[in-house]
C-alpha positions as CSV (number, residue, x, y, z in Angstrom):
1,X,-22.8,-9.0,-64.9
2,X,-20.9,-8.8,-68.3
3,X,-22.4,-13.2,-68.7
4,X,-26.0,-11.7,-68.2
5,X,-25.6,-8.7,-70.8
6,X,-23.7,-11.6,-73.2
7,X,-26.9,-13.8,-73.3
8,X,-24.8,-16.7,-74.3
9,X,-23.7,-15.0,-77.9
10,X,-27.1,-14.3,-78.8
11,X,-27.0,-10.5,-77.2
12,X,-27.4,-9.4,-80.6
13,X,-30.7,-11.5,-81.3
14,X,-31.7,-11.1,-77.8
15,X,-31.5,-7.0,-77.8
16,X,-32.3,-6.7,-81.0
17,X,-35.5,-8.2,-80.6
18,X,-36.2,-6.3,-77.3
19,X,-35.5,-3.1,-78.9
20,X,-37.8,-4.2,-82.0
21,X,-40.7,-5.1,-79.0
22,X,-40.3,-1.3,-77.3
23,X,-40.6,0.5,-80.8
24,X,-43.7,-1.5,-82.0
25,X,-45.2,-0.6,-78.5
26,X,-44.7,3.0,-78.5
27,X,-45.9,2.8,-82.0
28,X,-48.8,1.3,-81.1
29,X,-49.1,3.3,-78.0
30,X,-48.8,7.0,-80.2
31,X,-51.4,5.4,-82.9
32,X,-54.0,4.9,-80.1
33,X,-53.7,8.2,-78.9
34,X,-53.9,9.4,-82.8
35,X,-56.8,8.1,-83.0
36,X,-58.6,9.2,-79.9
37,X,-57.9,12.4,-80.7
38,X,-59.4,11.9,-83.9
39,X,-62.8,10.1,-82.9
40,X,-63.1,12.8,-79.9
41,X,-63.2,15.7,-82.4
42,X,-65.7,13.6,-84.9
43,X,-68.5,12.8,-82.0
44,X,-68.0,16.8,-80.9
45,X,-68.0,18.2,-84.1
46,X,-71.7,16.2,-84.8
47,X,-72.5,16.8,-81.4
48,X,-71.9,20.7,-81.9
49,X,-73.5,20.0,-85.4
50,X,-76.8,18.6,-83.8
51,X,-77.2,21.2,-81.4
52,X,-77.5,23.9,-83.6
């Protein structure tokens, strides 16, 4: 097990770069949901906008 977490002495590359990939995800992940949020309030606040 301890050969598999060792990566053949590039754990540090190899980890680092994994640990680079999951915080560019949830980044990316949180930014999408910013802006969802954001374009949901724009179409209801012309959609309340229009109906009045």
């Amino acid at each position: 097990m301890v050969e598999w977490f060792d990566m053949g002495g590039y754990e540090y590359f190899v980890w680092g770069s994994m640990l680079c990939f999951f915080v560019v995800m949830l980044a990316d992940g949180l930014s999408l949901r910013s802006k969802k949020k954001q374009a949901e309030r724009l179409v209801f606040s012309r959609f309340r906008r229009k109906n009045k």
